[in-house]
C-alpha positions as CSV (number, residue, x, y, z in Angstrom):
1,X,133.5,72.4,115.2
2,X,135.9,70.5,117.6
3,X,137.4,68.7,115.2
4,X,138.3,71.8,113.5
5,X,139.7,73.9,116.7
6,X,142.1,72.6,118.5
7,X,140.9,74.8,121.6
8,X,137.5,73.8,121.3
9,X,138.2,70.2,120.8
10,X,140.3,70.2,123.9
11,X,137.2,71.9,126.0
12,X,134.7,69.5,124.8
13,X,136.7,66.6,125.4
14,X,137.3,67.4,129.1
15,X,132.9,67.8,129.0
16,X,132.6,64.3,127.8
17,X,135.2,62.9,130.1
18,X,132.3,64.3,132.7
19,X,129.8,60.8,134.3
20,X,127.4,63.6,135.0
21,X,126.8,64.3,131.5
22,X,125.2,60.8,131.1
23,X,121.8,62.0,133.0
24,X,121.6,64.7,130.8
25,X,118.7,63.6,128.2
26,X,116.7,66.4,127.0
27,X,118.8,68.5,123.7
28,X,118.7,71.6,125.2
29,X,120.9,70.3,128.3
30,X,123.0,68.9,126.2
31,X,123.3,71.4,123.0
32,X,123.8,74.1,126.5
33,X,126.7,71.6,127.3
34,X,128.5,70.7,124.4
35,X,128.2,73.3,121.6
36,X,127.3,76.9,123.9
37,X,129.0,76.6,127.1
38,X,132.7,75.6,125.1
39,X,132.0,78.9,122.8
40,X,131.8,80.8,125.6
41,X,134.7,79.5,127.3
42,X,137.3,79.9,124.0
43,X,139.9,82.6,124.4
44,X,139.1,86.0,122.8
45,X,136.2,86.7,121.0
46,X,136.9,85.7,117.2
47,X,133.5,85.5,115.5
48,X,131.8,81.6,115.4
49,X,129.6,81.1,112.7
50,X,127.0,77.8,112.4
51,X,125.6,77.0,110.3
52,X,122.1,74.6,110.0
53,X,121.0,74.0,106.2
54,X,118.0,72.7,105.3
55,X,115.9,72.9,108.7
56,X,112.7,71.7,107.3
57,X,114.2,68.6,106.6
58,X,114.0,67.7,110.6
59,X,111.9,65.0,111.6
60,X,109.0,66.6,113.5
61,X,107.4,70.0,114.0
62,X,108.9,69.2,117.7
63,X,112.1,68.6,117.1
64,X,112.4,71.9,114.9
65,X,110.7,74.2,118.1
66,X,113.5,72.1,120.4
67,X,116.1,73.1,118.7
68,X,114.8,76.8,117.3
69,X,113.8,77.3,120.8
70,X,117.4,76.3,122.2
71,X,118.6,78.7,120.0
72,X,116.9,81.7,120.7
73,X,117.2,81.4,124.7
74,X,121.2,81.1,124.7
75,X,122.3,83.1,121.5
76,X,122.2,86.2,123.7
77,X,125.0,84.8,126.0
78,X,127.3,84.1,123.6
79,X,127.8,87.4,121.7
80,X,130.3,86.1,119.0
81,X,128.3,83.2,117.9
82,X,126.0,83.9,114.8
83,X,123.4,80.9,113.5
84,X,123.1,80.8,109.6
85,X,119.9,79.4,109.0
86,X,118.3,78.0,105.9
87,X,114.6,76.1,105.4
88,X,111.9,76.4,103.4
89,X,108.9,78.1,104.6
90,X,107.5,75.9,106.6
91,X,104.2,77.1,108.6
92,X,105.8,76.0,112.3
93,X,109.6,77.7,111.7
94,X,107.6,81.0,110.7
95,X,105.5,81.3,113.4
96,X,109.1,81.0,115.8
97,X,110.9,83.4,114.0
98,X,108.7,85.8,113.2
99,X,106.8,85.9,116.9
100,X,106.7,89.9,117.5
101,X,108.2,89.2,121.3
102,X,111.4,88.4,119.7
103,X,114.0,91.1,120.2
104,X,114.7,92.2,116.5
105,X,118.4,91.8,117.0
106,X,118.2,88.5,117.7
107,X,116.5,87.0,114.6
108,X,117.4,89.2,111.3
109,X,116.3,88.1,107.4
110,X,113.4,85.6,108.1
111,X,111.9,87.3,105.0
112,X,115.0,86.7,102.5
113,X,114.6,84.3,100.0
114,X,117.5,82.4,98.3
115,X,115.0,80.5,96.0
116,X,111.5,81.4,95.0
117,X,110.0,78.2,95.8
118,X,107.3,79.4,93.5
119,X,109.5,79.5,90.2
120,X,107.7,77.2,87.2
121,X,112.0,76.4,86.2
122,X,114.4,75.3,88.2
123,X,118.0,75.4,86.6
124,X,120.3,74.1,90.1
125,X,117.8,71.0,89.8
126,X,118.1,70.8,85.8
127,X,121.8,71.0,86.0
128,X,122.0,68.6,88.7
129,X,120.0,65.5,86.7
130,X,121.6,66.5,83.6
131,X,125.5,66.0,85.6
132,X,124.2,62.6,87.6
133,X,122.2,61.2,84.5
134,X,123.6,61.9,80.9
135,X,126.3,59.5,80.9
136,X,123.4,56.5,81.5
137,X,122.7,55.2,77.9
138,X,119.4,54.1,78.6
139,X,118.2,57.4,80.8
140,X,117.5,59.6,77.6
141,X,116.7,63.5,77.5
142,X,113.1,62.7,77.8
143,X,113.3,60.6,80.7
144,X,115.7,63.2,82.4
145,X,112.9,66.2,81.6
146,X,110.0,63.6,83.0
147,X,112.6,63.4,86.3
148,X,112.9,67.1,86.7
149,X,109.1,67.6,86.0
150,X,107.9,65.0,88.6
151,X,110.8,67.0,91.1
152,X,108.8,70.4,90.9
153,X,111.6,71.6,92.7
154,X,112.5,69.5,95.4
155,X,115.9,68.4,95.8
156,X,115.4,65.4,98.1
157,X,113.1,63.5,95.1
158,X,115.3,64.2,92.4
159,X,118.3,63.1,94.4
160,X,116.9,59.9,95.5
161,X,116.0,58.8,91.9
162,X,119.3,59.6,90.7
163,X,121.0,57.6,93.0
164,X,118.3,55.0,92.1
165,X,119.1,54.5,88.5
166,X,122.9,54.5,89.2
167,X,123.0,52.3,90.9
168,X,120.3,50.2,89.5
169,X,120.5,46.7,87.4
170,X,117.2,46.9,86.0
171,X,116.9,51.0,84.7
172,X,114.6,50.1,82.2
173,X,111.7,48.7,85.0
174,X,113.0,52.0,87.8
175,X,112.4,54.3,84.7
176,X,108.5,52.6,84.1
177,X,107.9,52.7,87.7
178,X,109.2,56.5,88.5
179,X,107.2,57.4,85.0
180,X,104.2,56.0,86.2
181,X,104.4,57.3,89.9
182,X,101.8,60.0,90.7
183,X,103.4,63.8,91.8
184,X,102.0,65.1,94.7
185,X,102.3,68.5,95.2
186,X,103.5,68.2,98.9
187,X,107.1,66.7,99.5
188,X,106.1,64.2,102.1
189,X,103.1,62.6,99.7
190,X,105.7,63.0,96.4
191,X,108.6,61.1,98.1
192,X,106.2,58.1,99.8
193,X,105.0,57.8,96.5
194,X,108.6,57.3,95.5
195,X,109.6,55.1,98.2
196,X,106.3,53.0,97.9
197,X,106.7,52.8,94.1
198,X,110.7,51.3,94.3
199,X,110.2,48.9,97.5
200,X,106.9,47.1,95.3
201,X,109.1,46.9,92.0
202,X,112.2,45.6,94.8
203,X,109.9,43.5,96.3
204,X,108.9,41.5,92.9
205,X,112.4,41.5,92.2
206,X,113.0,39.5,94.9
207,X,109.7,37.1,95.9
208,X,107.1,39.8,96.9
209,X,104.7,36.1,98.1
210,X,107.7,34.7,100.0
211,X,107.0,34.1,104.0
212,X,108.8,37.1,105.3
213,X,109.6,38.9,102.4
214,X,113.3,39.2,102.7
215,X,113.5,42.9,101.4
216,X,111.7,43.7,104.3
217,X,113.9,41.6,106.7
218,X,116.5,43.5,105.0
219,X,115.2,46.7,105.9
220,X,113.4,46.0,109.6
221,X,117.0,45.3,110.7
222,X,118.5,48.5,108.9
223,X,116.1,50.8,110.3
224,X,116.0,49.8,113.9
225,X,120.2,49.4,114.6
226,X,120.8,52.1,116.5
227,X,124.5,51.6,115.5
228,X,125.1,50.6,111.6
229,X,124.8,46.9,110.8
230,X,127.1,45.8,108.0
231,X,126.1,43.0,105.7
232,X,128.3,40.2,107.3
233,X,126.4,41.1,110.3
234,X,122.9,41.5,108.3
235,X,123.4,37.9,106.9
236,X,124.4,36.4,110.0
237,X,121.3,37.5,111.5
238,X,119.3,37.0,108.7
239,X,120.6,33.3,108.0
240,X,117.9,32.3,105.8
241,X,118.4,35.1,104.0
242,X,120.5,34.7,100.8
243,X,120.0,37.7,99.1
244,X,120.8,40.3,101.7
245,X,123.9,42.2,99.1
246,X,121.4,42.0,96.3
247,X,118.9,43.8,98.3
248,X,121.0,46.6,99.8
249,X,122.7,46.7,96.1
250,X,119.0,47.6,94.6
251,X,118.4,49.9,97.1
252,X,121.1,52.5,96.6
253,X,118.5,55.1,95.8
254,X,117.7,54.9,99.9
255,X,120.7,53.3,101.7
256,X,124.4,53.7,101.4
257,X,127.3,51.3,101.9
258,X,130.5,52.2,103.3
259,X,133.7,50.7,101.2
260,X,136.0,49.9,103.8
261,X,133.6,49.1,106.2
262,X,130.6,47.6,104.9
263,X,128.8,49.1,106.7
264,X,125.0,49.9,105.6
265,X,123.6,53.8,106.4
266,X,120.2,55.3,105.4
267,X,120.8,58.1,103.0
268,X,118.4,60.1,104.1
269,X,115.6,60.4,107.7
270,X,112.8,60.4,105.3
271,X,112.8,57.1,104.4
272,X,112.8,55.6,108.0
273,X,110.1,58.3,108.8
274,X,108.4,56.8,106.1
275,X,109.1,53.4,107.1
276,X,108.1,53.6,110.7
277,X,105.4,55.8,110.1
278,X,101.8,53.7,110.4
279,X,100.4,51.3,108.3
280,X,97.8,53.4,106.5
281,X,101.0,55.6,105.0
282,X,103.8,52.8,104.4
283,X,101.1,50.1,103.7
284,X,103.0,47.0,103.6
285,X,106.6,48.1,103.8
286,X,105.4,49.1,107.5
287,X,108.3,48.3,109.9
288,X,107.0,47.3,113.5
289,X,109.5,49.2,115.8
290,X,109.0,47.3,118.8
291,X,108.8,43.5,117.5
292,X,111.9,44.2,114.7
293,X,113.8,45.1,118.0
294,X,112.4,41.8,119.9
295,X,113.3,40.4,116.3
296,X,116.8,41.5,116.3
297,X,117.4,41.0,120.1
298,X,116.7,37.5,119.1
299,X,119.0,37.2,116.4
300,X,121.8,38.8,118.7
301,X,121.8,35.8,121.1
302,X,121.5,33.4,118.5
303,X,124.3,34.8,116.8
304,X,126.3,34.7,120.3
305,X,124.8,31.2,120.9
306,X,126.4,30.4,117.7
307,X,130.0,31.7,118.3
308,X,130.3,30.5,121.7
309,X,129.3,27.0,120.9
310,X,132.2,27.0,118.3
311,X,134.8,28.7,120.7
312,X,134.3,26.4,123.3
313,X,132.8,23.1,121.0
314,X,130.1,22.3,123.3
315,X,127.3,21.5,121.1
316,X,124.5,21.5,123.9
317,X,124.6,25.9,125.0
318,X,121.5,26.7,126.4
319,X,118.5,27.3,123.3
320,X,117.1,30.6,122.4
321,X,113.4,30.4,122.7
């Protein structure tokens, strides 16, 4: 929004300028802060819309009541603001919206439905394959229809695989594993199964029995950056590791990879969900949070190590251990 209005851009940017803002942690301080206190300071009273698509996407059930939560104590303060909100029906969003204390000005339309999630056909979704996949020769009409069946409905899955197959090497051995994935009816089970079903056909790909198992290295560092890592900086870290462009290469259908800047992004919060979740749901492709940080805090002062021994050729820096 502040990039957009000069006023508001001006307003936040004195906030931020603010030290004090650094103690404040929790996201209803800071949502308060940054997004509700600026409306209400903008001259005149021009309606604001925001908008927040796809809520059920949010991580946890806790996140969602944090931020539905947020919402419903300071809309009433700031007249000319209007949330657009879209989700499926999830259980937990319901029950907030829908709670009979609610004034019924504030939350309006919980019952409309853009979609009926219940449909048997799903055209958007059968349009969408048919534009990302019909210009792949070796993804024919069948294997398009088996994509959109295995969907039932869900955007996230059929999104995923088609960015897996175009950016895939090996379409023929993505369209055997995707065709002989199970579909779970629930979105969560349906897009592990996905995830699982790509990392073990990566992961022979590229020496499933070697010590380490560099796809994993690969993806350990990825998921616990809290900044973007680019590949130059994946490899250095990971110096053993040869293959680290192949691996981020076959994993378009989950990560992304800046052109200018190299730098590697994960396309979507399900997958490091997934990742991070427990061993009993991401099997082996469990990534340890706390020992890839010890893992990568290592590989920092290596890497430092490294560079300072070469800007100041002393051979004898102080070892990492």
């Amino acid at each position: 929004m502040a990039a957009n209005q000069r006023d508001l851009r001006d307003i936040v940017t004195d906030i931020l300028s603010d030290e004090s803002l650094d103690h404040l942690l929790q996201f209803g301080a800071l949502f308060r802060q940054l997004v509700f206190e600026p409306l209400q300071r903008l001259p005149g009273t021009r309606p604001v819309y925001i908008i927040i698509d796809g809520l059920d996407h949010s991580t946890t059930k806790l996140q969602r009541r944090e931020l539905l939560d947020t919402l419903i104590r300071l809309l009433p303060s700031v007249k000319h603001v209007k949330v657009f909100l879209t989700s499926l029906p999830l259980q937990d969003i319901s029950d907030i919206l829908i709670d009979p204390q609610l004034d019924p000005q504030l939350v309006c339309g919980s019952e409309m439905q853009l979609l009926d999630i219940h449909a048997t056909s799903h055209p958007d979704l059968e349009a969408y394959v048919e534009s990302r996949l019909k210009n792949i020769r070796l993804v024919t009409k069948e294997h398009r229809k088996m994509i959109i069946a295995k969907a039932d409905g869900h955007f996230l899955y059929a999104a995923t695989v088609c960015r897996m197959l175009k950016g895939s090497r090996r379409i023929h051995d993505q369209l055997k594993v995707i065709s002989a994935a199970k579909a779970p009816p629930e979105i969560e089970e349906k897009t592990d199964e996905l995830y699982t079903s790509v990392l073990q056909q990566i992961d022979i790909e590229h020496g499933e029995g070697d010590e380490g198992k560099p796809i994993m290295d690969v993806l350990s560092m990825v998921i616990v950056a809290f900044q973007p890592l680019s590949i130059d900086s994946i490899s250095t870290f990971l110096s053993n590791n040869d293959q680290v462009d192949e691996i981020v290469k076959d994993l378009s259908g989950v990560l992304k990879t800046a052109d200018s800047t190299h730098l590697v992004k994960i396309i979507h919060p399900t997958f490091r969900d997934f990742l991070l979740s427990d061993q009993n749901r991401a099997g082996i492709h469990f990534v340890d949070a706390r020992s890839s940080h010890a893992r990568m805090a290592i590989a920092c002062l290596e890497a430092l190590e490294s560079a300072l021994k070469k800007q100041t050729n002393y051979p004898h820096a102080m070892p990492i251990s």
